[in-house]
C-alpha positions in Angstrom: 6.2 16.3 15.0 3.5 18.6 16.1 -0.2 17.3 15.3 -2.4 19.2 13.3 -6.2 18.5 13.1 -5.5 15.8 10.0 -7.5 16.7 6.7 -10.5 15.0 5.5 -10.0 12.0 3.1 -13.5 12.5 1.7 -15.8 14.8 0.7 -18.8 15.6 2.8 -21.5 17.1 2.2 -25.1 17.7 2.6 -26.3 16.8 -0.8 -24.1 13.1 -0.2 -25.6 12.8 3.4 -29.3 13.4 1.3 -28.4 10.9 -1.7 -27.0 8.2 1.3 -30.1 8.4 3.3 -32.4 8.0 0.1 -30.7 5.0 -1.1 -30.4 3.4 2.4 -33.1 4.8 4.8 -35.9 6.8 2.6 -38.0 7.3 5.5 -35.8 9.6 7.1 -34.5 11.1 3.6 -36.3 13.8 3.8 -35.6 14.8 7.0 -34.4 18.6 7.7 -30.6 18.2 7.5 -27.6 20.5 8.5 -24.0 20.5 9.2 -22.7 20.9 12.6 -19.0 20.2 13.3 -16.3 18.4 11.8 -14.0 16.9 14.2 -10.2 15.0 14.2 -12.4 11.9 13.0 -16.0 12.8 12.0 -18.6 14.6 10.2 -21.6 15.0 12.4 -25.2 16.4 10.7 -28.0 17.1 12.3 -31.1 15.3 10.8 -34.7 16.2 11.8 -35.0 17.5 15.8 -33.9 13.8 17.2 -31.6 12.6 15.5 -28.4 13.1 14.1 -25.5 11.5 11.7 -21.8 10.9 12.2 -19.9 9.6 9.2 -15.8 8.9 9.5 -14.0 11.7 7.7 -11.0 9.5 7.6 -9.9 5.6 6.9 -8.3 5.5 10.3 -11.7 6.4 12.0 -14.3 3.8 10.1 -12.7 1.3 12.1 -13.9 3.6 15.4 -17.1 3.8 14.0 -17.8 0.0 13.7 -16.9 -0.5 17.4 -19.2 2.0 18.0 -21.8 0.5 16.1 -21.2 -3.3 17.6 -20.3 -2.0 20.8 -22.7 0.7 22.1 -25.8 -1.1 21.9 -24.1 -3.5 24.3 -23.6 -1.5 26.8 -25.7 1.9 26.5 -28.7 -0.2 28.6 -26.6 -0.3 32.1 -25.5 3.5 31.5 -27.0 5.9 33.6 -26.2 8.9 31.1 -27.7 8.3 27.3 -24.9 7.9 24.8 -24.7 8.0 20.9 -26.4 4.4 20.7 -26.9 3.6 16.7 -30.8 3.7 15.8 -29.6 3.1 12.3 -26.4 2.3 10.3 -25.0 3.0 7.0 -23.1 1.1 4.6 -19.9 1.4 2.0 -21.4 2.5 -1.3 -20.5 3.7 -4.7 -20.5 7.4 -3.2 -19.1 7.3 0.1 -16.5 4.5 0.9 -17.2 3.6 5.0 -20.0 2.7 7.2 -21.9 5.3 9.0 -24.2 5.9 11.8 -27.9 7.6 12.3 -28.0 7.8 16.1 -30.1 9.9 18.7 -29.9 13.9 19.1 -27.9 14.7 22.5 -28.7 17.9 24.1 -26.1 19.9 25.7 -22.6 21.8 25.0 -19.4 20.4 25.4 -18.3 20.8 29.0 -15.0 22.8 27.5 -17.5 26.1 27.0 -20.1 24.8 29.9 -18.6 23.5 32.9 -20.5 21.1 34.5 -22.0 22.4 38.5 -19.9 20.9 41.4 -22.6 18.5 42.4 -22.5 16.3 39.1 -19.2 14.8 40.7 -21.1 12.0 42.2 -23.0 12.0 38.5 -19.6 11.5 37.2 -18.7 8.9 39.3 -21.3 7.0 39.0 -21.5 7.1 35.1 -17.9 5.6 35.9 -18.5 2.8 38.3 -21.4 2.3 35.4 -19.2 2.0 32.6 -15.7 0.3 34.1 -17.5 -3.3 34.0 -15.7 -6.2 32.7 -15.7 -6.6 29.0 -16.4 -9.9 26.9 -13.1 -11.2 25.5 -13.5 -9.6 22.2 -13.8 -6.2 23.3 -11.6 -3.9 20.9 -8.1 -3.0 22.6 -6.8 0.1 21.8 -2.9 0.6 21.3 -2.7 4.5 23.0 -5.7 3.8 26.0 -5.8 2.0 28.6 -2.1 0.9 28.4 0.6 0.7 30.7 1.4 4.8 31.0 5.0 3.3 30.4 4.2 2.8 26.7 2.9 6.7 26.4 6.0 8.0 28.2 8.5 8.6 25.0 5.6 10.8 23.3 5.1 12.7 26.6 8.1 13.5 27.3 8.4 14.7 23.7 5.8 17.3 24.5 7.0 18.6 27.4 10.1 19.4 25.3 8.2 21.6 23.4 5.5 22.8 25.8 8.1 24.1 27.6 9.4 26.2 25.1 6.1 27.7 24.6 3.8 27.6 27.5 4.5 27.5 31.5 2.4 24.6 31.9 4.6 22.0 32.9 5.8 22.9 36.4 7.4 21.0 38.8 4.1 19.7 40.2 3.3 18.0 36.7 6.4 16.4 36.0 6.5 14.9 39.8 2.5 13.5 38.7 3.7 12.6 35.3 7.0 10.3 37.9 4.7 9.2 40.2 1.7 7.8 38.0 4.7 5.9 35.7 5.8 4.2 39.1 2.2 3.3 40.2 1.8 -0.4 39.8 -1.1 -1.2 38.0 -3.6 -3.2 40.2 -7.1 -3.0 38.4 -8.3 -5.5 36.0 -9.2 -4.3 32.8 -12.2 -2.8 31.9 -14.9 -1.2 29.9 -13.5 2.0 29.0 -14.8 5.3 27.2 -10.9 5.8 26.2 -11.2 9.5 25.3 -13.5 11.4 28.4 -12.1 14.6 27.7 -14.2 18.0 28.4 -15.0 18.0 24.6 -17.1 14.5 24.8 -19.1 15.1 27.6 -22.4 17.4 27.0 -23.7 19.0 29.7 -27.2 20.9 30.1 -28.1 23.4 32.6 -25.0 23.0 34.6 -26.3 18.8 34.2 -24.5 16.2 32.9 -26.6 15.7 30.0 -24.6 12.7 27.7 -21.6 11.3 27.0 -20.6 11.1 23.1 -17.5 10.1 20.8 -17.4 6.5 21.8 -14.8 5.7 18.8 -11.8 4.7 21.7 -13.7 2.6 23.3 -11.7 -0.6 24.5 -10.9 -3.0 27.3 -7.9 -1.7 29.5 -6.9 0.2 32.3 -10.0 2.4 33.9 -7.7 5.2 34.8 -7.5 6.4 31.6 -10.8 7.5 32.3 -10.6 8.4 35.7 -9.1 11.0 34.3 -11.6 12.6 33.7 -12.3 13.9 37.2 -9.5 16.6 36.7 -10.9 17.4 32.8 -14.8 17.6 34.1 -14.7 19.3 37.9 -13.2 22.9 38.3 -13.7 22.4 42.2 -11.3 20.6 44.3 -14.0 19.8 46.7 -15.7 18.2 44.0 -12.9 15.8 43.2 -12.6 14.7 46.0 -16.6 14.1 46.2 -15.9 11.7 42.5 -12.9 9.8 43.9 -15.2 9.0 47.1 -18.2 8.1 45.2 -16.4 6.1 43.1 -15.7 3.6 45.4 -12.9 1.3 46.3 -9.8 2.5 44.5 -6.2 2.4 45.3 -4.3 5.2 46.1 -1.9 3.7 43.0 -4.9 3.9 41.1 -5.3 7.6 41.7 -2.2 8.4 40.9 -2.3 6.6 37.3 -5.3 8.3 36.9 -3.5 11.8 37.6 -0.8 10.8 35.3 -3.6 10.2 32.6 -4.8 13.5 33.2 -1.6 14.9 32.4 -1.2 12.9 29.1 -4.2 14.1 28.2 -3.4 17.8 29.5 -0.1 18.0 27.5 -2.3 16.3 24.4 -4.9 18.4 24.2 -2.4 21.9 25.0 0.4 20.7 22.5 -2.0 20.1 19.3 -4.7 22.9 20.5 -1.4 25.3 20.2 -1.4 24.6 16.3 -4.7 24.8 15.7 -7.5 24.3 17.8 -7.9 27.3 20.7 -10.5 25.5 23.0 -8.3 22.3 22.8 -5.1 24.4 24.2 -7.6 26.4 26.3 -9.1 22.6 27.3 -5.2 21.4 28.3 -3.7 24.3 30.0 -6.9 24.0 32.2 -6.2 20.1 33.1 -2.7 20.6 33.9 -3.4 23.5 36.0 -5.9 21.9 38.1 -3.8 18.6 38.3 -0.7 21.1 39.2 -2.6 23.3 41.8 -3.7 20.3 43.9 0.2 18.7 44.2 1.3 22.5 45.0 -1.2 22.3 47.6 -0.1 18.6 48.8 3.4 19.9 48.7 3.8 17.3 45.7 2.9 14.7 48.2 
């Protein structure tokens, strides 16, 4: 089945976010309020010039929003990029069915339309050394991140089926990543992880790193997942290199899990984008390219 951006469960819209906000926050009721995007999971308004509102669109994403609001306030202190910490939170009512989040106003554009300059690798890497701390015991775990790459495999393959049909994306260079990083043994312990660092969820300003948002995946698991990342982010080769190094102690196994997690997220982003998102494709067929190129290169070493 090929995934299409799933409809909304609820209706939202500004006069709701305006009657929520007088019943549970006044003093920011009346606010200037607009809409901005509706994502896979979310409404997002804007509210006033700092701040903004995310409500689920979705029963599946109101549990993703409670991790974000028990979660991020945890661990946004020890960041070194701001993230979409709640300032306030919203609660089931007779008009809207979920909980909901006021949090802080992020500048920047997703990196998928502003790339970020070569030199934020090390910023990358060191929001990732930042982030990949132990979790507590009752961190969320998340069934699709930060999992054995084994357990993605069947739904992979499934879209290199069909990619193929459609795209020349997956070359020989991807599906020798896609072998290796299912071969790698896993050797990190789990960790803190974002669980969805696509281009998409990282703002960038002025060629800056600006903020990381979207924090609904976030979970204890393999860091990987994430490391991903450094082939979604960095156009440069030079400046992948430059993240993997500033990183820090990794294993070459590591690496390649990471790689494979950049392909799963490559083949993701291409196969649904291709139905009906553009920038997602446009977002995918980058990834796999760059992960691609670089084993071409390597003569698939």
């Amino acid at each position: 089945m090929i995934d299409a951006t799933p409809a909304a469960e609820v209706a939202v819209d500004e006069a709701l976010v305006r009657s929520l906000l007088r019943e549970q926050h006044p003093d920011l009721a009346d606010l200037p309020l607009r809409p901005v995007t509706s994502g896979w999971d979310n409404f997002l308004f804007r509210l006033g010039d700092a701040l903004a509102i995310r409500l689920p669109r979705r029963a599946v994403a109101a549990a993703l929003v409670e991790h974000e609001q028990r979660w991020l306030p945890t661990i946004a202190g020890r960041l070194p990029l701001p993230i979409p910490s709640p300032v306030r939170t919203g609660v089931p009512s007779a008009e809207y069915p979920w909980r909901w989040s006021v949090v802080p106003w992020l500048a920047g554009e997703p990196a998928e339309v502003a790339p970020p300059r070569a030199d934020q690798a090390s910023v990358l890497a060191g929001f990732l050394r930042a982030l990949h701390a132990p979790a507590p015991g009752d961190a969320p775990r998340n069934p699709y991140r930060g999992v054995a790459l084994r357990e993605r495999a069947a739904a992979v393959e499934e879209r290199f089926r069909r990619l193929e049909q459609r795209t020349s994306a997956i070359t020989p260079q991807i599906r020798a990543a896609w072998q290796q990083a299912l071969a790698a043994p896993i050797d990190m312990g789990e960790r803190w992880l974002h669980g969805d660092l696509h281009a998409g969820n990282v703002l960038v300003d002025g060629g800056r790193l600006s903020a990381v948002i979207d924090w609904g995946d976030m979970a204890q698991g393999d860091p990987p997942t994430d490391l991903a990342s450094v082939w979604m982010l960095l156009p440069d080769v030079a400046a992948r290199e430059a993240a993997m190094e500033a990183y820090g102690p990794a294993s070459a196994a590591t690496w390649q899990r990471a790689r494979g997690w950049a392909v799963f997220f490559g083949v993701t982003l291409l196969d649904t984008g291709l139905v009906d998102d553009p920038r997602h494709a446009a977002a995918g067929e980058r990834t796999l390219r760059r992960v691609s190129d670089e084993l071409a290169r390597r003569g698939s070493g």
